[in-house]
C-alpha positions as CSV (number, residue, x, y, z in Angstrom):
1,X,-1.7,44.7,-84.7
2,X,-1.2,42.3,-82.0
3,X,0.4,42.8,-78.7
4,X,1.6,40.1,-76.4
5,X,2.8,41.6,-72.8
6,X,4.7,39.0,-70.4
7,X,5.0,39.7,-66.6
8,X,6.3,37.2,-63.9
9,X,9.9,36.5,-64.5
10,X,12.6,36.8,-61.9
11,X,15.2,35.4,-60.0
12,X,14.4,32.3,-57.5
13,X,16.3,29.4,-56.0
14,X,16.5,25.9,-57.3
15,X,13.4,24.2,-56.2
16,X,11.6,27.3,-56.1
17,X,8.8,28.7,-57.9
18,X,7.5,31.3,-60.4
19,X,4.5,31.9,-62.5
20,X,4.9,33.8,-65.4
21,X,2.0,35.5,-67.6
22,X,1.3,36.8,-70.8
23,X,-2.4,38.9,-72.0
24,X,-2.4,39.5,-75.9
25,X,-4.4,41.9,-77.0
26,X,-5.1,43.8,-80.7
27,X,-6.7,42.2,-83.4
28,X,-7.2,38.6,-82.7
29,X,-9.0,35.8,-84.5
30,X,-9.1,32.4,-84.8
31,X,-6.4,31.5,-81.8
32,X,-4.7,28.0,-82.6
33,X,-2.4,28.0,-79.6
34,X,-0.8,29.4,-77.0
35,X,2.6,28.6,-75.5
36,X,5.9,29.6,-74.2
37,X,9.4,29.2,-75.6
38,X,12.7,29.8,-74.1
39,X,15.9,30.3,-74.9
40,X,19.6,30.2,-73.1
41,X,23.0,31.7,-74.1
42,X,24.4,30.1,-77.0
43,X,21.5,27.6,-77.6
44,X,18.5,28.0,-80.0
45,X,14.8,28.8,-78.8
46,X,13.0,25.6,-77.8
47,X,9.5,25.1,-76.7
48,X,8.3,24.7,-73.4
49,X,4.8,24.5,-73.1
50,X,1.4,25.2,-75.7
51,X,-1.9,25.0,-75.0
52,X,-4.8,24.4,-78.2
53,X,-7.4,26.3,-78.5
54,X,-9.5,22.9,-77.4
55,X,-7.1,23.0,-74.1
56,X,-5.3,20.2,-75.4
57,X,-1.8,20.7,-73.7
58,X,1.9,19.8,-74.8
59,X,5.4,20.1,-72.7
60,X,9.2,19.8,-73.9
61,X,10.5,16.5,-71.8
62,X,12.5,18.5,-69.5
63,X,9.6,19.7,-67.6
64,X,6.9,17.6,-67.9
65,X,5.8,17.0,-64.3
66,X,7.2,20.4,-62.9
67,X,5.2,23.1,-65.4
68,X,2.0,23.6,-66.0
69,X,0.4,26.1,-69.0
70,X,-3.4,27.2,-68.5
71,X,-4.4,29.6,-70.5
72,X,-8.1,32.0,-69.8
73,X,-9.6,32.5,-73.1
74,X,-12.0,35.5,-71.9
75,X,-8.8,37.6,-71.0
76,X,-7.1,36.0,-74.3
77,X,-4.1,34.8,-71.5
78,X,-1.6,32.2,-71.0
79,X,0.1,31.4,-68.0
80,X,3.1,29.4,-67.1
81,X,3.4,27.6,-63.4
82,X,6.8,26.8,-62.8
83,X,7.7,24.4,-59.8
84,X,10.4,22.8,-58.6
85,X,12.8,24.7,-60.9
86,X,16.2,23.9,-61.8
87,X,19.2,26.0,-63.0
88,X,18.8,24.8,-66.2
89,X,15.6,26.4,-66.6
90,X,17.5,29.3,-66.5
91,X,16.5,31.4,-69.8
92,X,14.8,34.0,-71.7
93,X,11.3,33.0,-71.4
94,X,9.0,34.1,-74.4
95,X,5.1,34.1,-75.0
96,X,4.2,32.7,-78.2
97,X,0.4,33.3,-79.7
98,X,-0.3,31.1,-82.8
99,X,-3.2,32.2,-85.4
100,X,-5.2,31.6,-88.4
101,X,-5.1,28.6,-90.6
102,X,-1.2,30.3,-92.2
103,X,-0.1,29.4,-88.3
104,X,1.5,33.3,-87.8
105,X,3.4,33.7,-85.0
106,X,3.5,36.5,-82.8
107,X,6.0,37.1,-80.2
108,X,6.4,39.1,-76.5
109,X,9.4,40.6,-75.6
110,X,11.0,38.0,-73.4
111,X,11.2,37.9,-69.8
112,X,14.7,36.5,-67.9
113,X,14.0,33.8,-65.6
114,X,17.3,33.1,-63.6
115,X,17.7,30.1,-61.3
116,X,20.2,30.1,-58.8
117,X,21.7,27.2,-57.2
């Protein structure tokens, strides 16, 4: 059983910041990535930002140059620095751990990130 727990979210002005984390814990092997997905009303779930196992690192367009995903492998944690946000970065933001050579996906529970103009 694997358990991802994301804390961080919130509600900030445009060009603000906010850094969002996410600790997985359970039964864990052989971590291929981790990353961070969102998604807004009425549009499907996109990636963000995922970090390899290596530390090789890879953003969606949109926010390359304002985000930044680190991740500390002792703690089995990803974080997500978010600068200079805009109110289209407003979405449900969602931790995603990637294992094992069959790529399973696990999931946290979302957490709202609401930018106000």
């Amino acid at each position: 059983q694997v358990q991802l727990v994301e804390s961080g979210g919130g509600l900030v002005q445009a060009g603000g910041s906010l850094r969002l984390s996410c600790a997985a814990s359970g039964s864990i092997f052989s971590i291929n990535a981790m990353g961070w997905y969102r998604q807004a009303p009425g549009k499907q779930r996109e990636l963000v930002a995922a970090i390899g196992s290596g530390g090789s690192t890879n953003y969606a367009t949109s926010v390359k140059g304002r985000f930044a995903v680190s991740r500390d492998n002792a703690k089995n944690t990803v974080y997500l620095q978010m600068n200079s946000l805009k109110p289209e970065d407003t979405a449900v933001y969602y931790c995603n751990l990637r294992v094992g050579s069959s790529q399973l996906d696990y999931w946290g529970q979302g957490t709202q990130v609401t930018v106000s103009s």
